[in-house]
C-alpha positions as CSV (number, residue, x, y, z in Angstrom):
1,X,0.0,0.0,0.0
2,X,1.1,3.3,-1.2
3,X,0.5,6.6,1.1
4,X,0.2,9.9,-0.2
5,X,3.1,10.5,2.4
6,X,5.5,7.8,0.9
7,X,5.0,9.9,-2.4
8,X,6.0,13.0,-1.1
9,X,8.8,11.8,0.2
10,X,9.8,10.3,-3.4
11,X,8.8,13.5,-5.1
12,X,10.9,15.6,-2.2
13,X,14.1,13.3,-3.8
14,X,13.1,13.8,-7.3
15,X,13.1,17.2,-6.6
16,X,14.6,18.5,-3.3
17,X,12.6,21.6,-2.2
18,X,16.0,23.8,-1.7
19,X,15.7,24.0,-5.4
20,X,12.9,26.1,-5.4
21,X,12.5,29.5,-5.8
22,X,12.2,31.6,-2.4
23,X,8.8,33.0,-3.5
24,X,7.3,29.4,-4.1
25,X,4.9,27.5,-2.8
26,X,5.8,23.5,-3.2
27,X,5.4,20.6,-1.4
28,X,2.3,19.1,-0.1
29,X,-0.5,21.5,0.1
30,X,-3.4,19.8,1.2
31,X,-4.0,16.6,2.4
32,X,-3.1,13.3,5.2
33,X,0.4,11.9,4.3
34,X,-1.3,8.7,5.9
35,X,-3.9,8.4,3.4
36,X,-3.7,5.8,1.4
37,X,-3.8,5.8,-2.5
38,X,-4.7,3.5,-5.1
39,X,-3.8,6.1,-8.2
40,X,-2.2,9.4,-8.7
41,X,-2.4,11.8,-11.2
42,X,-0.2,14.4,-12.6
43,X,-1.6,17.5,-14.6
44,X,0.3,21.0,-15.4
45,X,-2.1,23.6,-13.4
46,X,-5.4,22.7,-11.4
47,X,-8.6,23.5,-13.3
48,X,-11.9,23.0,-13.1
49,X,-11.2,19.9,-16.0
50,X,-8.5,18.4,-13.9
51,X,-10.4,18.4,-10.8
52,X,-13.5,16.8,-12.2
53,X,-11.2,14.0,-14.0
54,X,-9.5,13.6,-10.9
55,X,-12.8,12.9,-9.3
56,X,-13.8,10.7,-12.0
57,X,-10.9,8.5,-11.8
58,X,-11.3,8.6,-7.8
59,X,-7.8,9.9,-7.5
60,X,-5.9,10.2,-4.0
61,X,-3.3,12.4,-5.2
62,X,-3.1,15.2,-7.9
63,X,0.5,16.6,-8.4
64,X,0.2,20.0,-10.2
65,X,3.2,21.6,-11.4
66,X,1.8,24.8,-10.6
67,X,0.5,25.2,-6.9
68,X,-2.7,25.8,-5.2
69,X,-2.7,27.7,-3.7
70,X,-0.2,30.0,-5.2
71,X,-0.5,33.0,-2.9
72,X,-1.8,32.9,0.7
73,X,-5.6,33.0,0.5
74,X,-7.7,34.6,3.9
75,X,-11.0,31.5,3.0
76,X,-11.8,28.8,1.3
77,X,-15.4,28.6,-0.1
78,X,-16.8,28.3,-3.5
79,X,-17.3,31.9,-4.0
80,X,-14.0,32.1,-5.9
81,X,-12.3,30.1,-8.2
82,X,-9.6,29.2,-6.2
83,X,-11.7,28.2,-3.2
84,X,-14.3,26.5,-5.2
85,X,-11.1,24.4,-7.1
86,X,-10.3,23.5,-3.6
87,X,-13.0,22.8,-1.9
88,X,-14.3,20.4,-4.5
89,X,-10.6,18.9,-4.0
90,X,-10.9,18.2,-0.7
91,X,-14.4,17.0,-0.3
92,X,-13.7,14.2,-2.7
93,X,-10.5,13.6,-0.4
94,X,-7.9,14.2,-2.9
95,X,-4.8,15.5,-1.9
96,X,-2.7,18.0,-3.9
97,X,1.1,18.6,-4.0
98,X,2.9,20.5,-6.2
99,X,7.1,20.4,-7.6
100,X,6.9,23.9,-9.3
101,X,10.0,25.1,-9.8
102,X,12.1,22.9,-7.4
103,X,11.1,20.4,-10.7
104,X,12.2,23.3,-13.1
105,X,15.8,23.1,-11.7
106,X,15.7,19.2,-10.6
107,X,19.1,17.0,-12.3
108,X,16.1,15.1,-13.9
109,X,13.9,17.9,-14.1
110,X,11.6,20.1,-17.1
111,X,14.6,22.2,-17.7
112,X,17.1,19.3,-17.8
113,X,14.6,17.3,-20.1
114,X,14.8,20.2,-22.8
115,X,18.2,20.5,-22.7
116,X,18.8,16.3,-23.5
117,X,15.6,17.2,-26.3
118,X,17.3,19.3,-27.9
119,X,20.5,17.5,-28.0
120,X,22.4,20.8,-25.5
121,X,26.1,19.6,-24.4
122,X,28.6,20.5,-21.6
123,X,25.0,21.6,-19.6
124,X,25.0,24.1,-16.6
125,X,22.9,26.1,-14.5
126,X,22.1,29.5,-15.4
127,X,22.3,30.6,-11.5
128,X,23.7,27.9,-9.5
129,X,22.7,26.6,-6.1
130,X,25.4,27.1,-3.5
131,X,23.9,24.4,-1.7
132,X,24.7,21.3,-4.6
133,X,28.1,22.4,-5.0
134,X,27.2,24.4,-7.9
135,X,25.7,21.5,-10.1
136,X,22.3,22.1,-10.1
137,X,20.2,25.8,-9.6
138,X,17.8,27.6,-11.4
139,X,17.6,27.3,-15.5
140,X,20.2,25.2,-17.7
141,X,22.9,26.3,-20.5
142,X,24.7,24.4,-22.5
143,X,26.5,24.3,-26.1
144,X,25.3,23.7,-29.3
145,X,25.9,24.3,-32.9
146,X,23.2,25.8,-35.4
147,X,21.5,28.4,-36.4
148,X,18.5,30.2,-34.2
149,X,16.0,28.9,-37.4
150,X,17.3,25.3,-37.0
151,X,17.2,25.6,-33.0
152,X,13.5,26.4,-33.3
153,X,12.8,23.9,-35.7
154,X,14.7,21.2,-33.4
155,X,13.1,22.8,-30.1
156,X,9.2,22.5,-32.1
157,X,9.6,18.9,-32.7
158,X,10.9,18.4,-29.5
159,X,7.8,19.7,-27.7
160,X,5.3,18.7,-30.5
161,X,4.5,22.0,-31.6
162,X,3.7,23.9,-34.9
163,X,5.6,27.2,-34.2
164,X,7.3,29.3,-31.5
165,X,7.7,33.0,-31.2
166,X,11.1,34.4,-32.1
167,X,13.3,37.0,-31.1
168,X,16.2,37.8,-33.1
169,X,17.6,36.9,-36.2
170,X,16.9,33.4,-37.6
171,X,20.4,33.1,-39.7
172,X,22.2,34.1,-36.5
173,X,24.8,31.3,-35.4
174,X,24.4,30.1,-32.1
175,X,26.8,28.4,-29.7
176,X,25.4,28.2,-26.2
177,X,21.6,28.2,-25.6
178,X,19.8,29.2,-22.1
179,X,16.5,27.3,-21.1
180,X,14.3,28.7,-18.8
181,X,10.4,27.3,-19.1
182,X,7.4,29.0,-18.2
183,X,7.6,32.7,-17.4
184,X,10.7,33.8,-17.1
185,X,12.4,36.6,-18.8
186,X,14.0,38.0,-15.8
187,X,16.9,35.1,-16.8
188,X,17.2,37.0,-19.5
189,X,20.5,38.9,-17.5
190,X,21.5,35.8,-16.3
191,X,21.9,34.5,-19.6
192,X,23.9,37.4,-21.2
193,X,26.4,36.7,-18.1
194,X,26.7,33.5,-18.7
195,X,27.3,34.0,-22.9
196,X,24.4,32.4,-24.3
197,X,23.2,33.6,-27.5
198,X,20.0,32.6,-27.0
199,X,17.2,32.0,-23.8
200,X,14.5,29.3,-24.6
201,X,11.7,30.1,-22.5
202,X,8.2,29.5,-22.5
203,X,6.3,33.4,-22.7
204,X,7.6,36.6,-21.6
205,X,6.5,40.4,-22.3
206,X,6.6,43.1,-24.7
207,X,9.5,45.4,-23.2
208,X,11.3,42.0,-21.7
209,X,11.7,41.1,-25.3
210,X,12.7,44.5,-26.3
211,X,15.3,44.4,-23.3
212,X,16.6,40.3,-24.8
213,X,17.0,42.4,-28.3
214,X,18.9,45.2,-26.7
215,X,21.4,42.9,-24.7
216,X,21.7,40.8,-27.7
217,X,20.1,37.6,-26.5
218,X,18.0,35.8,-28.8
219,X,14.6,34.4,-27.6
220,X,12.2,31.2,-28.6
221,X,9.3,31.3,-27.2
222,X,6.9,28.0,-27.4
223,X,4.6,29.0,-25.2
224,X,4.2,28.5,-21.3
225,X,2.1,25.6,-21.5
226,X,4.3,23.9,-24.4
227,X,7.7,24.4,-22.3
228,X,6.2,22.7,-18.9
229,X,3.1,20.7,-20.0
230,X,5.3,17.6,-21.6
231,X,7.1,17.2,-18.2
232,X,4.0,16.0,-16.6
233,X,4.2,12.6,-18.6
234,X,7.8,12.3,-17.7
235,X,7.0,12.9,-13.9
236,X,4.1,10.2,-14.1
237,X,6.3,7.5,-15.3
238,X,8.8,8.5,-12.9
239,X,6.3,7.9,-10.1
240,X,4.8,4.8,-11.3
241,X,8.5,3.2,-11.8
242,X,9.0,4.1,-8.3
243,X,5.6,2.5,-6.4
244,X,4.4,-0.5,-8.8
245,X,1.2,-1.3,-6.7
246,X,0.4,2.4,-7.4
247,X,-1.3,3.7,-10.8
248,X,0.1,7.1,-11.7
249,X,-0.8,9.0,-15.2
250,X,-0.8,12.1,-16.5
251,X,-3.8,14.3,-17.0
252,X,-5.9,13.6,-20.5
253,X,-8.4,16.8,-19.9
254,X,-6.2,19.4,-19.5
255,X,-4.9,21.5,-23.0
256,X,-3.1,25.0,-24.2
257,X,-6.0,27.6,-22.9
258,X,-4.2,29.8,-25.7
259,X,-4.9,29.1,-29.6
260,X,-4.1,31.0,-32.8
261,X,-6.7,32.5,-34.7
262,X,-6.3,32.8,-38.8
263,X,-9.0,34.4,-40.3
């Protein structure tokens, strides 16, 4: 018998929590680690289509990438979205724990994964973590040969996609590449100090972009559901290796709330 306690425990190995950004909120958030659980399910954010399929499935344990909640919260009740997400969570018993970005900067973790994608040697952190001897911290850099056209093409098949936003010139040569997924231009320093070319990360603003073009760092941006969203899987299989008598599977509801329109 698996407890949701047992899984935390494996997840806190998979990715330790002094990886995580000070501002985070990771780790389990709701819940008995003496519960028992017959399945788990991964899923990128909590929505109202990942709650009701976790119900469905009579899940004990949904791991979100992003937590719930993020930001302290004064109630829970269903008059807001939040509350109502969580309430409905927790009267169907299911508890909720979330990696965030302690999996973003994992040895095994989302960033890591792209980097081994994309076929990134000699790989780094972009800021490292005094605390691992300076192998692992926030972000990943490593070297690779190509153009910024033929990194994008390599980086869309890599995450399944049809196209990225881009930054920069296309024909420019690139030699190390930055990777940073979901939200987060404010590498975009980091990466200039530590010479790459280009920063891969999943969405980022208007002047943040202009600021990457004035520093001379290119950008590719997926999207932040395409640069985290894949990772689920990965984290799934990872738990179910670990606890055989337990069945853990990734989300099938959840999907890109973002979609080009061509008239």
């Amino acid at each position: 018998m698996t407890t949701v306690g047992q899984i935390r425990d494996a997840l806190l190995q998979i990715a330790p929590k002094h990886l995580a950004e000070s501002w985070d909120n990771v780790g389990l958030l709701a819940g008995d680690p003496t519960d028992v659980v017959e399945s788990a399910m991964t899923c990128l954010t909590v929505t109202k289509q990942t709650v009701d399929e976790a119900i469905s499935k009579s899940v004990g344990l949904l791991i979100t990438h992003h937590p719930i909640p993020f930001r302290p919260i004064s109630s829970i009740t269903t008059e807001s979205p939040t509350g109502d997400l969580m309430w409905n969570l927790a009267k169907n018993g299911i508890s909720v724990y979330s990696p965030h970005t302690a999996w973003d900067s994992a040895a095994n973790g989302i960033n890591q994964q792209i980097a081994n994608g994309i076929g990134l040697t000699n790989t780094a952190p972009i800021v490292v973590n005094e605390k691992d001897d300076n192998l692992l911290g926030a972000g990943r850099c490593g070297d690779w040969t190509g153009t910024l056209s033929h990194l994008a093409k390599v980086l869309c098949e890599f995450l399944h996609i049809e196209s990225l936003q881009t930054v920069g010139n296309l024909d420019d040569d690139i030699a190390r590449v930055g990777i940073a997924c979901g939200s987060a231009g404010e590498f975009i320093p980091d990466a200039k100090e530590a010479n790459c070319d280009v920063l891969i990360t999943g969405e980022t603003r208007f002047h943040t972009c202009l600021e990457a073009e004035s520093l001379g760092i290119n950008l590719l941006l997926p999207g932040h559901y395409a640069s985290e969203r894949f990772a689920s899987e990965t984290l799934a299989l990872m738990i179910q290796d670990i606890f055989q008598d337990l069945s853990c599977f990734a989300s099938e509801s959840e999907c890109d709330p973002l979609h080009w329109y061509q008239p």
